[in-house]
N, C-alpha and C positions, 0 to 999 in steps of 0.2 A: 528477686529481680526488680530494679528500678523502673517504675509505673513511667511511660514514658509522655505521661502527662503530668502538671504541675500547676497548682493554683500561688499568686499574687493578692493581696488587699490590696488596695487604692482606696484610702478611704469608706467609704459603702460602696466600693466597686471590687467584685471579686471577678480577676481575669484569670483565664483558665484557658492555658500555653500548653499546646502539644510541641515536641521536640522528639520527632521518629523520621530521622532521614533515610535517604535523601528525600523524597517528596510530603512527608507528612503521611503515607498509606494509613487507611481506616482498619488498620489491623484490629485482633480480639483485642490487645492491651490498649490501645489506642482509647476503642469504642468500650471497654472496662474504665478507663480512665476519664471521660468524657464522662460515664454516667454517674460514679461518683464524685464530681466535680461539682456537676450539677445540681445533685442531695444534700453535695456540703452549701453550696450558695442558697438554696432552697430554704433548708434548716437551720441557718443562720441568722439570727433576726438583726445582727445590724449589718448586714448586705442587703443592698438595696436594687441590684441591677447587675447583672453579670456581662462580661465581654470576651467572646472566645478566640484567639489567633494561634498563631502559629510562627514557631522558629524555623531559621534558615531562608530558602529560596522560594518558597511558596505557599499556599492555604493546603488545606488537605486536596489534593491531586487524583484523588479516589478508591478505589478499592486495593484489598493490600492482595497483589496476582499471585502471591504465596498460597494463599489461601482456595484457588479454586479448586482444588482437589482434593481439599481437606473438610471432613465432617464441621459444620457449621458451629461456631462457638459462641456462647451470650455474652452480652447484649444482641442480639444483631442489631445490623441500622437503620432499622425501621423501629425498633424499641427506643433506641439513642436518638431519632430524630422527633419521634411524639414525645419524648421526656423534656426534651428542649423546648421544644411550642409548649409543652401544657406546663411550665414555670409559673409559679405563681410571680416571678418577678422578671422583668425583662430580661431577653439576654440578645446580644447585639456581636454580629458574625464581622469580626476586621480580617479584610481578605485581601492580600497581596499576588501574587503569582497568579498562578489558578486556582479557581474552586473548581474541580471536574470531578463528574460524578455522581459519588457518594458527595464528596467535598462540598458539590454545589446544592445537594439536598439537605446537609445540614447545615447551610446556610439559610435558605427554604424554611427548616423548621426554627431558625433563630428568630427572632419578633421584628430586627431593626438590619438592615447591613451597609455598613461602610467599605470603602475599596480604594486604592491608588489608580491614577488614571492609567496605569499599565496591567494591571489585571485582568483577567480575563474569566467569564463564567461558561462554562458547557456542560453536556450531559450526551457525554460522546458512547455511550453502551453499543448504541444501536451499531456502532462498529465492529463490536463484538456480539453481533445477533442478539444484543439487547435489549432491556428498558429500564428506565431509572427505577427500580425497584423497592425505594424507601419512601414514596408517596409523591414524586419528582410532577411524573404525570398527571396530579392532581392540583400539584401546590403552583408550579408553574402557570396555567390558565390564568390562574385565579392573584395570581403576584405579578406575571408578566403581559397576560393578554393572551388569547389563543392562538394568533397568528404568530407571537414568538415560539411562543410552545411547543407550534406545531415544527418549526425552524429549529429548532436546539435538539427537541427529541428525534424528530424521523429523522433528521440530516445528519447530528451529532456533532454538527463545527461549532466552535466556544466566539462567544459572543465579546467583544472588548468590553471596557467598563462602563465608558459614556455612553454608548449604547443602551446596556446593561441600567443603565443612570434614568436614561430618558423614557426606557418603558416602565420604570418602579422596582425593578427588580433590585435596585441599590438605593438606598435613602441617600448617601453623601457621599461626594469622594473627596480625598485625603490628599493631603502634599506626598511625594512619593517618599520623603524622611522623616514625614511626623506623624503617619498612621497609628502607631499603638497612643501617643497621646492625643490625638482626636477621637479614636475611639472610644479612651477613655471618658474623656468630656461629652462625648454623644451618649455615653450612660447616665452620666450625669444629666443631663438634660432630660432623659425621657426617663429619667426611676420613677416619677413617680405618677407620668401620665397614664390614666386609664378610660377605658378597656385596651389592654394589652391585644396589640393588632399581631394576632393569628391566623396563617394563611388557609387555613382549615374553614375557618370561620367568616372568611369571604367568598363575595360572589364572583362568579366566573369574569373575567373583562372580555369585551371582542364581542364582533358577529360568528356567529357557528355557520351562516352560509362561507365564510373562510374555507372550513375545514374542507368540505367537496372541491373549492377551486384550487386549495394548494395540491390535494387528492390527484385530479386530472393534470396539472403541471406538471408536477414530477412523475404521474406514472413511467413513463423509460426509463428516470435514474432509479427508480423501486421495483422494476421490473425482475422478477423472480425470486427476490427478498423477503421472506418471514416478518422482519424486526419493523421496518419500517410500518409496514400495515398495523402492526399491535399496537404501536407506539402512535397511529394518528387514530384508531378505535381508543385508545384508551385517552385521550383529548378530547376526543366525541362523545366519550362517558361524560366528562365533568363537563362540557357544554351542554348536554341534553338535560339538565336540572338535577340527573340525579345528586344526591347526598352526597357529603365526599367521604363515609363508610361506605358506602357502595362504589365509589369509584375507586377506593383503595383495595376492595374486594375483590375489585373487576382489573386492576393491575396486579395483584398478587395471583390471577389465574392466571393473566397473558404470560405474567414475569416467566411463571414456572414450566408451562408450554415450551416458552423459546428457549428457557436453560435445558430442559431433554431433550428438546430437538435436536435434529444432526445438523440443522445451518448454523445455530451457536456454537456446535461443538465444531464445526469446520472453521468458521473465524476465530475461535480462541485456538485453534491449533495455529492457523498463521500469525497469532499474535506472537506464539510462543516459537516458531519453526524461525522467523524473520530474527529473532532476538538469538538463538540458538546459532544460526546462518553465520554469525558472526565470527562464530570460535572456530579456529584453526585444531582441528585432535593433535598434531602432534607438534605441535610449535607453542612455548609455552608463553602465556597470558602476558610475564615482563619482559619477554624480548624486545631488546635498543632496535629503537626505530630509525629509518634513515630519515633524514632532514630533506623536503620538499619544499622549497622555497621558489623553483623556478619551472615548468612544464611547459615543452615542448610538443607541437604537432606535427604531425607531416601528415599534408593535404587540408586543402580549404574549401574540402565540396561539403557537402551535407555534412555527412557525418564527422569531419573532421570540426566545423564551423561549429557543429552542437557537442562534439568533445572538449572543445574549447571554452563554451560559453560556461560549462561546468565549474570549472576553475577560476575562471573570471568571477561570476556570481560571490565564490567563495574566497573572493578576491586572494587568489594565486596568479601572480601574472604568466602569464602565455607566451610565447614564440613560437608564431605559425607560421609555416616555410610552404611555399608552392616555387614550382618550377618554371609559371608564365605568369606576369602580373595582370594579364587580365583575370585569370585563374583566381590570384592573390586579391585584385580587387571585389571582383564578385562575390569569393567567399567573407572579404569583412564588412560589406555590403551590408548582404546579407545577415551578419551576427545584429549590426548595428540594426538591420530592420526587425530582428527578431526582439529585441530588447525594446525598440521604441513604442511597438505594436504590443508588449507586456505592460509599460509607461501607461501607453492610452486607453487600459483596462484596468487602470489604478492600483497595479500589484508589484509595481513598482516607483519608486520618484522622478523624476525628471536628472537629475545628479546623479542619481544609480547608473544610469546608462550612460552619465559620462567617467562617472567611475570605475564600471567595468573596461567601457574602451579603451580607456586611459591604462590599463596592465596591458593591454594586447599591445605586443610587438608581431609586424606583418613583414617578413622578410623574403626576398628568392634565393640569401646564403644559405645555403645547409652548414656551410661551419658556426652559423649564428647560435646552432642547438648544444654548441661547445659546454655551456654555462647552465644546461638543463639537468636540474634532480632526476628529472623523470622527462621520457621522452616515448610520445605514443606515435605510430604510424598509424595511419586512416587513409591509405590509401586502394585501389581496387584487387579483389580474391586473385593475385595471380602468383604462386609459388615463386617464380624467379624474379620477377619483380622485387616482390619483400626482400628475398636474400637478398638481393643487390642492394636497396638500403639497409641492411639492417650490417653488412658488410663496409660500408660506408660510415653508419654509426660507430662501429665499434673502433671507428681509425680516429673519430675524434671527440666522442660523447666521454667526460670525464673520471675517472674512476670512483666505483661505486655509484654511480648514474643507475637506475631501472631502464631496461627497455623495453618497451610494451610494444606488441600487435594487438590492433582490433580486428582481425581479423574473425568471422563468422564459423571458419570450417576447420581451416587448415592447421597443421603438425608445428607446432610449439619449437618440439624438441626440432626437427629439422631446419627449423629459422633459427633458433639458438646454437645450433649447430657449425654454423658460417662466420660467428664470432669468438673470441679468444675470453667471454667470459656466459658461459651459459648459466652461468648462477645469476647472472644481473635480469635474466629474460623470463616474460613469462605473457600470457593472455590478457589484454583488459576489452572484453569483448561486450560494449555498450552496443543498445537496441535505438531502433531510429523511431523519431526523434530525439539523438540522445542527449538534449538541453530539456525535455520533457520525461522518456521511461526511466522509470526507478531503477531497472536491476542493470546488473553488473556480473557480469560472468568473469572474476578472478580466476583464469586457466594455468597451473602448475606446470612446469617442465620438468623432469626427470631431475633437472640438477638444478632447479627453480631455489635460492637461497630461504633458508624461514625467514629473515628480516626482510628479507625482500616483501614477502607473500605480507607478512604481516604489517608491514610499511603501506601495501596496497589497498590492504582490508579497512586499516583503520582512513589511511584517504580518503576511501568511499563514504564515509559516513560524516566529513564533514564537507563531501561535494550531493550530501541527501541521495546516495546511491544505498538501492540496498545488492548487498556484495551477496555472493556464489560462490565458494573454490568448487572449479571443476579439473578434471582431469585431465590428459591429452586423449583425443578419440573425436573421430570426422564428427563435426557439429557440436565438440560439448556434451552438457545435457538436455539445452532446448531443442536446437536444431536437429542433435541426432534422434529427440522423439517424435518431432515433426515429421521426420522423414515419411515413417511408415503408415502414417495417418495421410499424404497425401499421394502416395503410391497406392493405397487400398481403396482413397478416395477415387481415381484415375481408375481402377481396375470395376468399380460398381459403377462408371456410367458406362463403360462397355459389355458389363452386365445386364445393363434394365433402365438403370436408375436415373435421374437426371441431377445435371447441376443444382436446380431449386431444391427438388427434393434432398440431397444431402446438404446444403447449406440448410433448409429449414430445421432439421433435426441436430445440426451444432444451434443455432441460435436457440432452439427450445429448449437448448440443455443449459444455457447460459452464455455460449460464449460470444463473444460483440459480434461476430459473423464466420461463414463457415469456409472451408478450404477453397472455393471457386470466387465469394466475394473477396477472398483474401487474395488472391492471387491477378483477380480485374484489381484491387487495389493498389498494390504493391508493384505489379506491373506483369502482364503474363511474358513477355520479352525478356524478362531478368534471365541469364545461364543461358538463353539461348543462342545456337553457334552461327546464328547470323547465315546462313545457307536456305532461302528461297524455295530450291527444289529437293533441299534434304526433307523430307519428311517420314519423321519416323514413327511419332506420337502426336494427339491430339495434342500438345499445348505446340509442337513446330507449325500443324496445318493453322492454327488461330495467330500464329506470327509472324505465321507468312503471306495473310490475309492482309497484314498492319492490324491485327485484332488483336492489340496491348493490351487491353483495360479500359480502365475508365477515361486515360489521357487521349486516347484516339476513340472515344464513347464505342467501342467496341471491344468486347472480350468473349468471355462465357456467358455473361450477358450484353445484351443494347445497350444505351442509356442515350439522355434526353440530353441538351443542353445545361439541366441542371443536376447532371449524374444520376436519377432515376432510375434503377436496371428494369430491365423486363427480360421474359425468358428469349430467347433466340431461335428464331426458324433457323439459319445458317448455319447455327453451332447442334442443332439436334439432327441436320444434313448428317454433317462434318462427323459427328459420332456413329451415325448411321454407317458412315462409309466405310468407318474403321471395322465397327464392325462385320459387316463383308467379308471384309479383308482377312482379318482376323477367322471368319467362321463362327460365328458366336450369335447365337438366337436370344435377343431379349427376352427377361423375364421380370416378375415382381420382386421389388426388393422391397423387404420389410424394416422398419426402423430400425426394430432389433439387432438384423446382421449391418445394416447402417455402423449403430453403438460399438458391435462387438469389434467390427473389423477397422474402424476407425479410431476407436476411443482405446478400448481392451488393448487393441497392438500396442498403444503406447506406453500403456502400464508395463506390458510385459517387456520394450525396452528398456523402460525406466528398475525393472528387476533387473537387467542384464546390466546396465550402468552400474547399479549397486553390488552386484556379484562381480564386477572388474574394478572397482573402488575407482571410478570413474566422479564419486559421485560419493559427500562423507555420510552425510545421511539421507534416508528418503525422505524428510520434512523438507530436506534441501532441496529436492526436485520440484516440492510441491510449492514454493517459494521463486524457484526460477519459473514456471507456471502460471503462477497467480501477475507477478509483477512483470514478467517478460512476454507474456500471449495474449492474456485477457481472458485464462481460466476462469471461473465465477468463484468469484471469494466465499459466495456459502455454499462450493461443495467442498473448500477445502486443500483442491489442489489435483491432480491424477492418483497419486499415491493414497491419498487419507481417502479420495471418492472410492477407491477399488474395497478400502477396506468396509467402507459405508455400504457399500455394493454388496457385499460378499465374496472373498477371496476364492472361492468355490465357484461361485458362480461365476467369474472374470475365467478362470482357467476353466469350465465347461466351456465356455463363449469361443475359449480361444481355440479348444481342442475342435467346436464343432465345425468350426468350418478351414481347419486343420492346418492351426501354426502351430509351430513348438514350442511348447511353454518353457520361460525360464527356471533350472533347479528352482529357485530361492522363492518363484511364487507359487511352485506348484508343492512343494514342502511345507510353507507357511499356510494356504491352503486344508492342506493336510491334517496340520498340528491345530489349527486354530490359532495362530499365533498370527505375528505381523512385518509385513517390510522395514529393514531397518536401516 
């Protein structure tokens, strides 16, 4: 097999070209080839200076993900990056694309590094419950300063070049088409300067009081996280003096901690479920895409203005249709302030936003959407409504057009049902804010076409959606596990418990707030039938109060002027009363049946979704989850946490306080096996 490395002379310059697409991965042959690369240049005596790069699109990009499951093969790359640094003759990293990684540590161990001002360095692990594992955390401090160090490791965002330039991390940067021969000449230049500057062999840069204030800054974004703590202890190694054999000693313990942990192993599962997410099972990989050149909305309120702005971004132009121009104005208003307010946080240019506005067409035709590839309705949860448009679409939306509902809840198949082509229809159920959440609920109809579906999937991925196929069934796969998480929530404050108390046991579990913060957020007024003296459950007596949420500073909790909550005498009345009513004596409720009865129930719908192929696999759940609730990335998801839990112990949980457990988990259970 061709070594998919390959050595060049240049004179006494021996460059040494990886070519392993697409990204460069630091596969065994890779990191096999690297280090006899660099035994030929070593042993070589009219080589005087080595330069290492890379063909195609990028530097090495990082570790080869083939490999995480597979028994460790030699070199590894921390052998291949000390062989580098201890050259008896220079060797100098030209880096284009990204060095991520591994990529950016064996630049670390090269002596000199050059780069295009487009390139980009990170050492993004810690996204995978990581840490730069080949001496990153040592060589960093000591190349870049601690306070970048500490920014590249805990955080794991890739730093540009000039950046990169101006802390030392890069010696030169390159015209963006003459990098391989400047780097060349930059060999030339430094063969034969000495002592050979080794980042091993320098002293730390930076103040180390840094390390504690960047500590207390980010605690909330590191808040429940593994990787990031190891990753600023192991910074705080190589700024406390020690040696940097003891700081590499002291990162090959954290490294190995966080690779057996369960919080690595739950973000390498959503690295791989997300990428999985992708694939259609029964629609095959080359099926002809339809052509999407023009996307249609219908409604210009929130969500339809942030369905839009998605397309825009990804510059597809838009036709948004509202039925009253004040409607119509407000929502492009709106778009346009959303984009101006990303402008003046510099994550966009000033031309971008008139770039995107410039695709939006704002019409009150509805025959305007004649000319649309794809054409979503975003207008409000009410069955006859949709048909009515979508009955309307189908008299002039063009053939082979998509027609898409966003709809949250409701039956696919019976909106597809009113039209004369049910293969063109299907769900694209985006979460609010949806110019901000990632996921994408791609919902199938019975007679949903494959080109369709997969016309939809791949969309997603160039409007930064990450896509879902779910099934037809009330709620999907998110909403219908939410359900019973906030029905069992409602049934324990009639039990004992209170509002704080079951939101404080979601947030300790990880997730950004619990079923009653979410609910003052969102708005406790949503679904509700608007009747004053109906009261039939605690969230009618709180809406009928005008006790919305947070917008009338009253909900399940207070709040202050600056949204604050505190607990509520009124709302622990208000329970009281029901109680009465109801006949029900408060008692203790323990976090435990908290867990079981809120968390457990949704496992066990999320088994019933997969037992009605609602749903293609259970990574899939655990992906609409992570990117659509604000599951905590290091458990993984519901499905991967149940299994982290024990599948035993989830179906104990569920039988004791007496739900039915699904066949499929109470089997897998059983077997020792797993949700699939």
């Amino acid at each position: 097999m061709t070594s998919p490395i390959r050595t060049e002379r240049h004179g006494e310059v021996l460059v040494i070209i990886s070519d392993n697409p697409p990204v460069n991965a630091l596969s065994a042959a890779v990191r096999q080839g690297l280090e006899a690369a660099i035994k030929e240049g070593v042993a070589d005596g009219s080589i005087e200076a080595m330069v290492i790069r890379c063909e195609g699109r990028t530097f090495f990009a990082g570790a080869d993900i083939t490999e995480f499951t597979k028994p460790p093969v030699d070199p590894l790359l921390p052998q291949v990056v000390d062989m580098i640094e201890a050259s008896s003759k220079p060797v100098v990293a030209a880096i284009h694309g990204t060095a991520l990684g591994g990529g950016c540590e064996v630049a670390l161990g090269c002596h000199y590094r050059i780069a295009v001002p487009s390139a980009k360095l990170g050492t993004p692990e810690v996204k995978l419950g990581l840490l730069p594992g080949a001496g990153g955390t040592q060589r960093l401090p000591r190349v870049a300063g601690i306070e970048l160090a500490l920014e590249m490791t805990a955080k794991g965002d890739p730093i540009p070049a000039q950046k990169a330039h101006e802390a030392g991390l890069i010696d030169r940067l390159a015209g963006e088409g003459t990098l391989v021969d400047e780097a060349i000449a930059f060999a030339h230049d430094i063969k034969a300067a000495r002592p050979i500057p080794r980042a091993s062999e320098a002293p730390v840069k930076g103040d180390p009081a840094a390390i504690e204030a960047f500590r207390t800054t980010n605690a909330r974004r590191f808040r429940g996280f593994d990787a990031p703590a190891a990753n600023i202890a192991c910074i705080e190694k190589a700024a406390s003096g020690a040696s940097f054999a003891d700081g590499i000693a002291f990162e090959r313990q954290e490294f190995m901690k966080l690779m057996f942990g369960v919080q690595s192993a739950a973000q390498r599962h959503i690295f791989f479920a997300e990428r999985q997410a992708s694939k259609i099972d029964d629609v095959p990989a080359d099926t002809a895409l339809r052509p999407i050149r023009r996307v249609g909305v219908i409604g210009a309120g929130t969500m339809g203005g942030g369905i839009a702005m998605n397309f825009l971004s990804a510059g597809i132009p838009v036709t948004i249709v509202e039925m009253a121009q004040e409607a119509l104005d407000r929502g492009t208003g709106t778009i346009r302030k959303n984009y101006e307010a990303t402008a003046a946080k510099g994550r966009i240019k000033p031309e971008q936003v008139e770039g995107a506005m410039g695709l939006l067409s704002p019409t009150l035709d509805f025959d305007a959407l004649a000319d649309c590839d794809l054409i979503i309705e975003a207008v409000y949860e009410n069955m006859e409504v949709k048909k009515e448009i979508f009955t309307r679409l189908d008299a002039i939306a063009k053939p082979g057009a998509i027609l898409a509902s966003n709809t949250s809840y409701l039956d696919i198949d019976e909106i597809a049902a009113v039209t004369k082509r049910p293969q063109d229809v299907l769900g694209m159920h985006f979460f609010s804010p949806a110019n901000v959440m990632k996921l994408l609920e791609v919902v199938r109809g019975a007679k949903t076409a494959g080109d369709v579906l997969a016309t939809v999937m791949d969309l997603a991925k160039k409007i930064r959606k990450v896509a879902v196929v779910a099934g037809v069934t009330y709620g999907f796969i998110g909403n219908r596990m939410l359900m019973p998480r906030q029905v069992e929530a409602t049934k324990l404050l009639l039990e004992g418990a209170t509002p704080e108390q079951i939101d404080r046991v979601h947030v300790a579990f990880g997730m950004p707030m619990g079923p009653f913060q979410m609910a003052d957020l969102a708005g406790v007024d949503i679904g509700w039938h608007r009747d004053p003296t109906r009261i039939e459950n605690i969230r009618d007596a709180l809406a009928a109060e005008n006790r919305w949420g947070q917008k009338t500073k009253a909900g399940f909790y207070d709040y202050d002027d600056k949204r604050n909550p505190s607990n509520s005498a009124r709302v622990a009345e208000i329970i009281d009363d029901f109680r009465k009513r109801e006949g029900v004596t408060p008692r203790e409720i323990s976090e435990e049946e908290i867990v079981a009865r809120t968390l457990y129930t949704m496992v066990n719908e999320g088994a019933l979704i997969l037992e009605e192929g609602k749903a293609q696999r259970a990574s899939d759940i655990d992906v609409v989850w992570i990117y659509g609730y604000g599951w905590p990335v290091y458990r993984g998801g519901p499905m991967f946490w149940a299994q982290s839990e024990g599948l035993g112990k989830v179906v104990a949980g569920l039988e004791t306080y007496g739900f039915p457990v699904a066949k499929s988990l109470k089997d897998a259970a059983a077997s020792g096996g797993r949700l699939k």
